[in-house]
C-alpha positions in Angstrom: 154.3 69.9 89.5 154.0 69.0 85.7 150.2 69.0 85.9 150.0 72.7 87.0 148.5 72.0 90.4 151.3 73.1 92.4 151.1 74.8 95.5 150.2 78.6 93.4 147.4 76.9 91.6 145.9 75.8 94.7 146.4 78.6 96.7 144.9 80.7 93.8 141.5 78.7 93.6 141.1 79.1 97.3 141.3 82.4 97.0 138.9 82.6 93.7 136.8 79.9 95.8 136.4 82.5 98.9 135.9 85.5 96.5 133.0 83.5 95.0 131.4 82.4 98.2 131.9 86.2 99.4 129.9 87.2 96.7 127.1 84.6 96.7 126.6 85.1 99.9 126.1 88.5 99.6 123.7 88.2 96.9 121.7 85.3 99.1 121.6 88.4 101.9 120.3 90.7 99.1 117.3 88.5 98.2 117.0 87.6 101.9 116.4 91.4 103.1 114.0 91.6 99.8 112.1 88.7 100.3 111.5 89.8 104.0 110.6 93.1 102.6 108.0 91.7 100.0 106.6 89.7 103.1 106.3 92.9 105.3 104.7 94.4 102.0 102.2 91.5 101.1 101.0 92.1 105.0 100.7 96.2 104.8 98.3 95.2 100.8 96.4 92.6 103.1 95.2 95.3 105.9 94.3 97.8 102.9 92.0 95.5 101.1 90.7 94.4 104.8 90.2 97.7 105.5 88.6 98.5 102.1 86.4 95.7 102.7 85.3 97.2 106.0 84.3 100.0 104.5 82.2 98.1 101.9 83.8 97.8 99.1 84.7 94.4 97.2 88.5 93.2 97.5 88.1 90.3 94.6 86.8 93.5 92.3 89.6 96.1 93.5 92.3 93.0 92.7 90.9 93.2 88.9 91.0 96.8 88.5 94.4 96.8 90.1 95.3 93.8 87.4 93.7 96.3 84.6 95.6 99.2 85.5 98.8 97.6 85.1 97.9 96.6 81.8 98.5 99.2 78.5 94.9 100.2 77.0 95.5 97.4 73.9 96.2 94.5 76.5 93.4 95.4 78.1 91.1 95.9 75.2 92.5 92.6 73.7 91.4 91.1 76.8 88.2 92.4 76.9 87.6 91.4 73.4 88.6 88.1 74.1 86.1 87.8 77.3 83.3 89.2 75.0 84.2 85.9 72.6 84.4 83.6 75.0 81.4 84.6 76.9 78.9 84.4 73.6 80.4 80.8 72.7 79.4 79.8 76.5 75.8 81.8 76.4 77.0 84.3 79.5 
């Protein structure tokens, strides 16, 4: 055909289409497997803070020191700072 949509052209982007899908699905089964991973995760961190909290210590508290460990010493004294500020202009 004159148009270039002949029968190689559409034979070629069936082909291109079904290597595409191929792919995507396997990168939806990728972030499937993950996501049921993180889920399995998210449970197992749930039990340990339970568990924690059974043996008396404070799970809201052990989420903030786990939040400040992440954090490099400047974040984390930038943050402090900042809480130190805001706490004087609201009288805590």
């Amino acid at each position: 055909m004159a148009d270039g949509t002949g029968p190689i052209e559409h034979s070629k982007k069936a082909k291109a289409g079904a290597v595409a899908a191929d792919v995507l699905r396997k990168y939806l089964e990728r972030i499937e497997r993950l996501e049921e991973e993180k889920k399995a995760l998210s449970g197992d961190i749930r039990e340990i803070y339970a568990e924690a909290k059974g043996n008396g210590y404070e799970p809201r508290v052990m989420r903030k020191v786990v939040s400040l460990r992440k954090m490099n010493a400047a974040d984390r004294e930038e943050e402090e700072a900042l809480l130190e500020v805001y706490r004087a202009a609201v009288g805590v």
